[in-house]
matplotlib code that plots the C-alpha trace (Angstrom):
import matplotlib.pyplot as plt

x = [-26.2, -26.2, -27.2, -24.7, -22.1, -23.3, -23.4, -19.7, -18.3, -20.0, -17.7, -14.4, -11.0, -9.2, -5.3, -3.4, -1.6, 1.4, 4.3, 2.2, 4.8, 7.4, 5.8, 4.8, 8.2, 10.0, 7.2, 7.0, 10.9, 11.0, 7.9, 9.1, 12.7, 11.4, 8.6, 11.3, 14.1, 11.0, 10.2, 6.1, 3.3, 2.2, 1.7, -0.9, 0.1, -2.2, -0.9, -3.1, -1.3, -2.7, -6.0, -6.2, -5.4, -1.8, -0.8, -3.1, -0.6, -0.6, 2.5, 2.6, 0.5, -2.7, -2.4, 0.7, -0.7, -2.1, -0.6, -3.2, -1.3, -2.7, -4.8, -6.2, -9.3, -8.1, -9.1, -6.9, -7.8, -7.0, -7.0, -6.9, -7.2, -11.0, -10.6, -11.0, -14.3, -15.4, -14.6, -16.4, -19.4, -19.3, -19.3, -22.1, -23.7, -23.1, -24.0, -27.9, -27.7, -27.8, -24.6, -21.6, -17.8, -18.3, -20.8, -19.7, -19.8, -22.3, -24.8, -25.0, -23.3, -23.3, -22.3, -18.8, -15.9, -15.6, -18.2, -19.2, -15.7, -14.9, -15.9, -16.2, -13.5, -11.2, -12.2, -11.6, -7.9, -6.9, -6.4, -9.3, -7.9, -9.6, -7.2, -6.7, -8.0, -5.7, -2.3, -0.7, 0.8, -0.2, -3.5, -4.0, -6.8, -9.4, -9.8, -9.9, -14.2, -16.9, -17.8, -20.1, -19.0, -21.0, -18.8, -15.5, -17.1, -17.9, -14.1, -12.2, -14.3, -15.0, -11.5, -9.7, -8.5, -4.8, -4.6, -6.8, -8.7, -7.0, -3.6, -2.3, -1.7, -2.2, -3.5, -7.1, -9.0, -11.2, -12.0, -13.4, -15.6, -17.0, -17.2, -19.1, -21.5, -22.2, -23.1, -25.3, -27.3, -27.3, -28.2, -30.0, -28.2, -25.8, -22.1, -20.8, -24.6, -24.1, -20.7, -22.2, -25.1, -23.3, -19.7, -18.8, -21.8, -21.8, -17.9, -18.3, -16.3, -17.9, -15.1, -15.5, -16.9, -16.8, -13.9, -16.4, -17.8, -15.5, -15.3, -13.5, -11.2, -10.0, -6.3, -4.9, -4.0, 0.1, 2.2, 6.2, 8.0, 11.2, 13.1, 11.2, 9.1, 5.6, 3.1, -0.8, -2.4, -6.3, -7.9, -10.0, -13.6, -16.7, -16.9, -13.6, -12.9, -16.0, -15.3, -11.3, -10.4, -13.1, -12.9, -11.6, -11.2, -9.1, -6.5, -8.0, -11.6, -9.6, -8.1, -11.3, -12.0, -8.9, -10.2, -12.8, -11.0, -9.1, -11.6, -13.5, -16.6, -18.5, -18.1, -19.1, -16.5, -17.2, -16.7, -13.1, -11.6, -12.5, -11.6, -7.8, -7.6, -4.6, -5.8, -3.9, -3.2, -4.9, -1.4, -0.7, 1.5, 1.4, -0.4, 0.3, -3.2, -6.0, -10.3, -8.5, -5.4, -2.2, -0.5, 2.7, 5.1, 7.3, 10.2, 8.2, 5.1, 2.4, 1.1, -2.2, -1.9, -2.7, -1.3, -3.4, -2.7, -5.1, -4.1, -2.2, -1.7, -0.2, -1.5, -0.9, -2.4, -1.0, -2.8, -0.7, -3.2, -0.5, 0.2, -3.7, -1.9, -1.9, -0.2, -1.7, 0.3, -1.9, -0.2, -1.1, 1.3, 2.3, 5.8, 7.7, 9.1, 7.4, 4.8, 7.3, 9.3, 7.3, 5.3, 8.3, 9.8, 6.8, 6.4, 9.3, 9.0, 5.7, 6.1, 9.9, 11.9, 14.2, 18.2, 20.4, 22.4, 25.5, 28.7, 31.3, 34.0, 32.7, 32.8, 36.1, 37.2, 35.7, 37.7, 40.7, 40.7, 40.0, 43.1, 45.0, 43.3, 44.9, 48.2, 47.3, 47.8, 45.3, 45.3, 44.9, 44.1, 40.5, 39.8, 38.1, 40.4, 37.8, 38.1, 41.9, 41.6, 39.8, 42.4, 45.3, 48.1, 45.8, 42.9, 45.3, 46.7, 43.8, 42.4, 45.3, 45.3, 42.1, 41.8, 44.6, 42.8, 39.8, 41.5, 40.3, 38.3, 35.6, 33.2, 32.4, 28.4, 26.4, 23.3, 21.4, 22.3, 20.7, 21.1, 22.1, 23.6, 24.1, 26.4, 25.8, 25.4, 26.5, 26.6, 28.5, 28.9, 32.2, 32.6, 35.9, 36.5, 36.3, 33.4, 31.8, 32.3, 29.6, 30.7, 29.5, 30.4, 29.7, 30.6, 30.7, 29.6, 33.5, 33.9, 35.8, 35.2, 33.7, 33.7, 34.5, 34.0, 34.3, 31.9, 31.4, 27.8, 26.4]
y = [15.1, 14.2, 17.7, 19.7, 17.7, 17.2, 21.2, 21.9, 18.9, 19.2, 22.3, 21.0, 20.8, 24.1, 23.8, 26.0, 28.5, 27.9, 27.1, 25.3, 26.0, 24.6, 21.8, 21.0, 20.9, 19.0, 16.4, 16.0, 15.9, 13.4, 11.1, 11.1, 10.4, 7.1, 5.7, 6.0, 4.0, 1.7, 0.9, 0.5, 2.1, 4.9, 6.5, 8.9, 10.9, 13.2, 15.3, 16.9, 20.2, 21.9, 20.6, 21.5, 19.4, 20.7, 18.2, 15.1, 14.4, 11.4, 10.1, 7.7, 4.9, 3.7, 1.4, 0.6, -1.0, 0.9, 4.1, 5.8, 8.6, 7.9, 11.3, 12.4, 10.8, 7.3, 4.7, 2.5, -0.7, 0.6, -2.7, -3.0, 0.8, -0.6, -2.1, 1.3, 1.7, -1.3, 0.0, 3.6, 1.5, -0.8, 2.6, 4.0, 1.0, 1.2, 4.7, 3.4, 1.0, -1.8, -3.5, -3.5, -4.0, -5.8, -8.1, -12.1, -13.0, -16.1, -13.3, -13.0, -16.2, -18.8, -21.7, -20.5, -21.6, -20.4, -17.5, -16.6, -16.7, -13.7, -9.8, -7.9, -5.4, -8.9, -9.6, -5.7, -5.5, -8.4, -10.2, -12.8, -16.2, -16.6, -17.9, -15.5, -16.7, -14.5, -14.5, -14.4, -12.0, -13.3, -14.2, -17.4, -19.4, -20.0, -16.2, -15.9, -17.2, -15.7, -16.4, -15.6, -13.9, -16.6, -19.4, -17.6, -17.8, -21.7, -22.5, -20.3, -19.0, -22.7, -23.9, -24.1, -20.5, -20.0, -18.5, -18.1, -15.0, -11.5, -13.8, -12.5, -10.1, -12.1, -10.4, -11.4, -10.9, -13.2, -11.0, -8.4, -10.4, -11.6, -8.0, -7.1, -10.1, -8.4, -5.1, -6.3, -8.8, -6.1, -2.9, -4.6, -2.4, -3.7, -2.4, -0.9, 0.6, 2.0, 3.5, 5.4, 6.9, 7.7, 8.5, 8.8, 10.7, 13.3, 14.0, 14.4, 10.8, 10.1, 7.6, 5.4, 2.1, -1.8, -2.8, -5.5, -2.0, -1.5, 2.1, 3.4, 5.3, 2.2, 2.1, -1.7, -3.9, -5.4, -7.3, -8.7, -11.6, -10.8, -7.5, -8.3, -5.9, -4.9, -7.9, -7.4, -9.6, -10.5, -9.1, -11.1, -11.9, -10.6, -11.7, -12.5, -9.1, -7.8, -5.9, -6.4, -5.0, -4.0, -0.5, 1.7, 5.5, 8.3, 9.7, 13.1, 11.5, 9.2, 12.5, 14.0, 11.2, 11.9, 15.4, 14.2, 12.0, 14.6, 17.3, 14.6, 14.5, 11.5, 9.6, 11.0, 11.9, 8.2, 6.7, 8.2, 7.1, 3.5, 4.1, 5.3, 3.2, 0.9, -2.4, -4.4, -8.2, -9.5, -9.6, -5.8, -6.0, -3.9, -4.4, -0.7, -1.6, 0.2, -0.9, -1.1, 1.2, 1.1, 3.3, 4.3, 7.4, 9.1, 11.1, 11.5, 12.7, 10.5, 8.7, 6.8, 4.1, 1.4, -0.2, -2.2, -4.6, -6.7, -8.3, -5.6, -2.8, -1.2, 1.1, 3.7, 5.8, 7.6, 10.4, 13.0, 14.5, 17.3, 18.1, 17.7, 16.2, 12.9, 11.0, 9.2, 6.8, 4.6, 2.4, -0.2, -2.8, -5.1, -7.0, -4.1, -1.8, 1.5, 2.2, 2.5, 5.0, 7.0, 7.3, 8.4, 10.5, 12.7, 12.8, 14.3, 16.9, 17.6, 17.2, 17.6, 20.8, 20.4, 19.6, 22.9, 22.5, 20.2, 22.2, 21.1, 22.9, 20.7, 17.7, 18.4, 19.1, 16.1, 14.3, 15.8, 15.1, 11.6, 11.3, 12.9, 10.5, 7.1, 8.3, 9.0, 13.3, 15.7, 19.5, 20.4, 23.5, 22.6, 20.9, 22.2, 21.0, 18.7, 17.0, 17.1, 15.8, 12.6, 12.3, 10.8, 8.7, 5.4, 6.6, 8.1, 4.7, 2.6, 4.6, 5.0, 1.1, 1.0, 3.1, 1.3, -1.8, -0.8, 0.5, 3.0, 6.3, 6.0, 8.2, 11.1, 12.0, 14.0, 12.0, 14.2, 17.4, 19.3, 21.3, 20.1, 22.0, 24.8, 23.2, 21.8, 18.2, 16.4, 12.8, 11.5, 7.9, 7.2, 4.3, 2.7, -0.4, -3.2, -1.0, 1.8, 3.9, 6.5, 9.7, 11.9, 15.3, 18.0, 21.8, 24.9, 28.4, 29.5, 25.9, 24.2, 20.5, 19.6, 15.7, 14.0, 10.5, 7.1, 4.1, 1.0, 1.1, -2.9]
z = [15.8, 12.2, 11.0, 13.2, 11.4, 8.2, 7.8, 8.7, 7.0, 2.9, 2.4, 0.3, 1.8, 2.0, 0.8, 3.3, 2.1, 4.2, 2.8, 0.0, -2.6, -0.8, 0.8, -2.3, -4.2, -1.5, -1.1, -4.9, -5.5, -2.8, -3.7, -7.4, -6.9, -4.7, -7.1, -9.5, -7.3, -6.4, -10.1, -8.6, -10.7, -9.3, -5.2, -4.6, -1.5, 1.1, 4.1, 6.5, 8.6, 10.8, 10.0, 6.3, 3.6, 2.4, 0.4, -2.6, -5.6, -7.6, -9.1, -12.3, -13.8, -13.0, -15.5, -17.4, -20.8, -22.3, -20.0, -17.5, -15.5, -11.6, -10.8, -7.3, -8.9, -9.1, -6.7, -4.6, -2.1, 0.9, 2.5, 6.5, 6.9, 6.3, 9.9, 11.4, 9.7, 10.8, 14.7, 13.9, 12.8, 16.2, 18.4, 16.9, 17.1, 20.8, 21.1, 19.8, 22.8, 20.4, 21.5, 23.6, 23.2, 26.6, 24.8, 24.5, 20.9, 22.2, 22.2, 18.6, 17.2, 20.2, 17.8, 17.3, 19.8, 23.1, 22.3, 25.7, 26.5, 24.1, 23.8, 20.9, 22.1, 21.8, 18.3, 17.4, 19.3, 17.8, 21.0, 20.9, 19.9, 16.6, 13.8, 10.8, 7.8, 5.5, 6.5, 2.9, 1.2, -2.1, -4.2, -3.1, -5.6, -3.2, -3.0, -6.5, -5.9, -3.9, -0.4, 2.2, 5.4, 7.6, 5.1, 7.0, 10.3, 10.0, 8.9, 11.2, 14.5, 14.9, 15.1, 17.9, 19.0, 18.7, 22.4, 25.7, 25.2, 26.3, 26.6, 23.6, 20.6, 16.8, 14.0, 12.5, 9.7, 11.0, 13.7, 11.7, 9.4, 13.0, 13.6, 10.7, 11.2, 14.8, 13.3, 11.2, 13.1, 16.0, 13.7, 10.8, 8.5, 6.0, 7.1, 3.9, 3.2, 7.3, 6.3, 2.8, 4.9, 8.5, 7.1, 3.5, 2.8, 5.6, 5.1, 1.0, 0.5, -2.7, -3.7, -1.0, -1.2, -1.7, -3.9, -5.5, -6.8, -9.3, -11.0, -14.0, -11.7, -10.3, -10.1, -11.6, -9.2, -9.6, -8.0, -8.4, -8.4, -5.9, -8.3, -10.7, -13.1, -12.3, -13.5, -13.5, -10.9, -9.5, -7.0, -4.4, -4.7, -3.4, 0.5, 1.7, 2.9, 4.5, 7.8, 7.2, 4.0, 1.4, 0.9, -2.1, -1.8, -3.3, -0.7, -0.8, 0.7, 3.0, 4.5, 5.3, 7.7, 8.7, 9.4, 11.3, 13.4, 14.2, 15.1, 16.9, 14.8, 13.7, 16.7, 21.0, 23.5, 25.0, 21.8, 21.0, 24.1, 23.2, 19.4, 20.9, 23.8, 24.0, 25.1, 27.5, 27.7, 31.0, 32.4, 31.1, 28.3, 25.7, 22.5, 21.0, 19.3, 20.3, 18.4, 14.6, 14.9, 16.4, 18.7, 18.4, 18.1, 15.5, 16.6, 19.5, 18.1, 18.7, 16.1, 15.6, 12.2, 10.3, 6.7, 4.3, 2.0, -0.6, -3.6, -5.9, -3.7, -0.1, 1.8, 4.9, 6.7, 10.4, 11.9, 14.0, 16.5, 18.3, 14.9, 13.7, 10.6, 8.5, 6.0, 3.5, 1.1, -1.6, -3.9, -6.7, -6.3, -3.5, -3.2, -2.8, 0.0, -0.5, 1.7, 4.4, 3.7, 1.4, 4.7, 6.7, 4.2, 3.9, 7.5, 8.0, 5.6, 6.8, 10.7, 11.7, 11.7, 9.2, 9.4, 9.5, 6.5, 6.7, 6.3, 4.0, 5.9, 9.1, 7.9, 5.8, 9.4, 11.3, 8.0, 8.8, 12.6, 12.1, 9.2, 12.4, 15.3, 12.5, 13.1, 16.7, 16.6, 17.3, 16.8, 20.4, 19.7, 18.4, 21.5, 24.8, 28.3, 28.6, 25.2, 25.5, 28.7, 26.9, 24.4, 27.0, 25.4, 25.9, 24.3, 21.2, 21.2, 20.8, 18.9, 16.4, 16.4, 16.1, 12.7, 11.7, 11.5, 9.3, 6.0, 3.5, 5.1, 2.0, 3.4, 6.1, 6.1, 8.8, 10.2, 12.8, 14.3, 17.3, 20.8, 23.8, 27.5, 25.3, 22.2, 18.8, 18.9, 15.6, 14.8, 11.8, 10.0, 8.8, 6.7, 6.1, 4.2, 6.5, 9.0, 10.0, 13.1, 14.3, 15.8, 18.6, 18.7, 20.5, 19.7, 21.6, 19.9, 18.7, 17.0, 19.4, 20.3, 23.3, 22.2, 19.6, 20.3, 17.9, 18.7, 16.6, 14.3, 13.7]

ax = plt.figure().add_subplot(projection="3d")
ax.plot(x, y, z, "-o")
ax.set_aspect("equal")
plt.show()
């Protein structure tokens, strides 16, 4: 199996052609314009479309004193996104026949609580009791000094588990150190060693590795204090992140595992559907968390993800499999809100059809019917017999009063637009003094108003 995929994977990513140059201007106009308003070090950004890398920029400093501009080159922590790994490694573990997710953890460590009580699957959905060992969001000092793996297991998977196995969703790093442990006892292999010779190797991921590797591409790790500025900060020790959050790659090697995922290489037919799977509380609820991704949607479009975060930097990464795209988002400093909407941002770029063009004369127009709806007029003549139907003396009245009562009109913006039962679909945000009011509107093909209806926004 190895060789088959080995030979199609060595060649280096193709940038498509596509709509490269504009892709490229809108993604880098919009990444800029947000590291800027984020006042973070540097992003380094990678979108897969339509299978082909389309997208790998780096923006800023991978280092702010002295100045190193970030490069595709540089290497970030890419935190939890490691989890996934960790879950590849597991299944083709299983595909050997050397364990099962249905095994009981007492089959491998029987001294740890409730261990024939709990499955791997359990400990890689996140649903199997064990208390997480790494809840912060900061560098806390114990972290700051080496540990063994096993010394995690002994503190945490002997405690008392938070829930009844299967009972309930809490994330756990502790989990995945336990998962590591498993691989290795059942494969003899050290994990990361496993993951260099059965994935970053075969897919031409030369970056990737054990952060406790360090390399002169490294990014530097930074974190803030509330708005404040960018302050260099430690990163955590050899050990505390083995299985949960060790890895370092460049977004551009990231992405071809990405690729693989996506073409469904690597791992067997079997071994995807439990990779994707959603797993199920034993009362079936939903987790939206599948073996170290979670499962979720965007605009619709289905969406497969997972953040990171370590010490000094965020992390994201969402595969889009009906669009056989991804979005990467790598950063070197943690205590601000970036990975999130970078992430959206460039999704949208990359996935949605964009907005028509708002029209000036439109909105001018949805302005002017709305100075007209305060003083309880309408132009009838821009209304359908439906619409004017709507607008009966009550409704003019209380909306007049209405208006009335919320000052100023400040602002009239356009927030979505689309087609529906053969009209033009607006919705607008109007934003008076004391509130705003959101506005649906519908429009036929010679401009008349179908609806135009005011609701109150929170």
């Amino acid at each position: 199996m190895w060789q088959r995929l080995i030979f199609g994977l060595l060649a280096p990513l193709a940038v498509v052609a596509q709509d490269t140059a504009s892709l490229e201007r809108q993604l880098t106009d919009k990444i800029s314009a947000t590291l800027k308003q984020s006042g973070a070090p540097s992003a380094s950004i990678a979108v897969l479309k339509d299978g082909k890398l389309a997208f790998a920029k780096a923006f800023g400093n991978a280092t702010l004193s002295p100045e190193r501009p970030a490069t595709t080159e540089t290497r970030y922590a890419v935190g939890s996104i490691s989890k996934q790994f960790t879950a590849a490694a597991i299944l083709l573990a299983q595909e050997k026949g050397q364990l099962s997710l249905d095994d009981r953890v007492a089959k491998y460590f029987p001294d740890l609580t409730r261990a024939s009580d709990i499955s791997i699957r359990q400990i890689l959905s996140h649903t199997s009791g064990y208390e997480d060992y790494a809840p912060q969001d900061y560098l806390i000092p114990e972290w700051t000094r080496p540990i063994a793996p096993r010394a995690i297991l002994e503190r945490w998977a002997k405690k008392p588990l938070n829930f009844e196995p299967g009972t309930k969703w809490q994330y756990s790093n502790t989990g995945y150190v336990l998962a590591a442990a498993i691989f290795e006892k059942a494969s003899g292999q050290q994990l990361v060693t496993f993951l260099r010779a059965q994935i970053f190797d075969p897919l031409g991921m030369s970056s990737a590795g054990d952060c406790s590797q360090r390399s002169p591409n490294d990014a530097t790790a930074y974190t803030r204090f509330a708005l404040g500025p960018p302050h260099e900060v430690g990163r955590e020790a050899e050990g505390w992140y083995l299985g949960a959050a060790e890895l370092c790659m460049t977004p551009s090697d990231l992405a071809k595992w990405d690729m693989a995922l996506l073409r469904h290489e690597i791992l067997s037919a079997a071994s995807y559907q439990e990779l994707w799977r959603e797993v199920r509380l034993a009362n079936g609820d939903a987790t939206h968390y599948a073996l170290g991704q979670g499962i979720g949607e965007f605009h619709r479009i289905p969406a497969i993800s997972h953040s990171g975060e370590v010490s000094g930097f965020l992390a994201t990464n969402t595969l889009y499999p009906t669009r056989q795209g991804a979005v990467i988002v790598l950063t070197n400093e943690d205590g601000v809100n970036l990975i999130g909407p970078l992430d959206e941002q460039v999704a949208t770029i990359a996935f949605l059809p964009p907005e028509p063009p708002d029209s000036e004369q439109a909105t001018r127009q949805v302005r002017g019917i709305l100075d007209g709806l305060r003083k309880g007029k309408i132009d009838r003549s821009l209304f359908t017999a439906n619409a004017n139907s709507y607008f009966s003396p009550t409704a003019l009245g209380d909306i007049r009063s209405s208006l009335a009562s919320l000052g100023k009109l400040n602002t009239v913006t356009r927030t979505s637009e689309s087609l529906r039962g053969g009209m033009t679909h607006r919705s607008y945000r109007a934003v008076y003094e004391k509130k705003s009011l959101a506005l649906n509107i519908y429009v036929l093909a010679d401009g008349k108003y179908e609806q135009f209806m005011l609701t109150a926004m929170n």
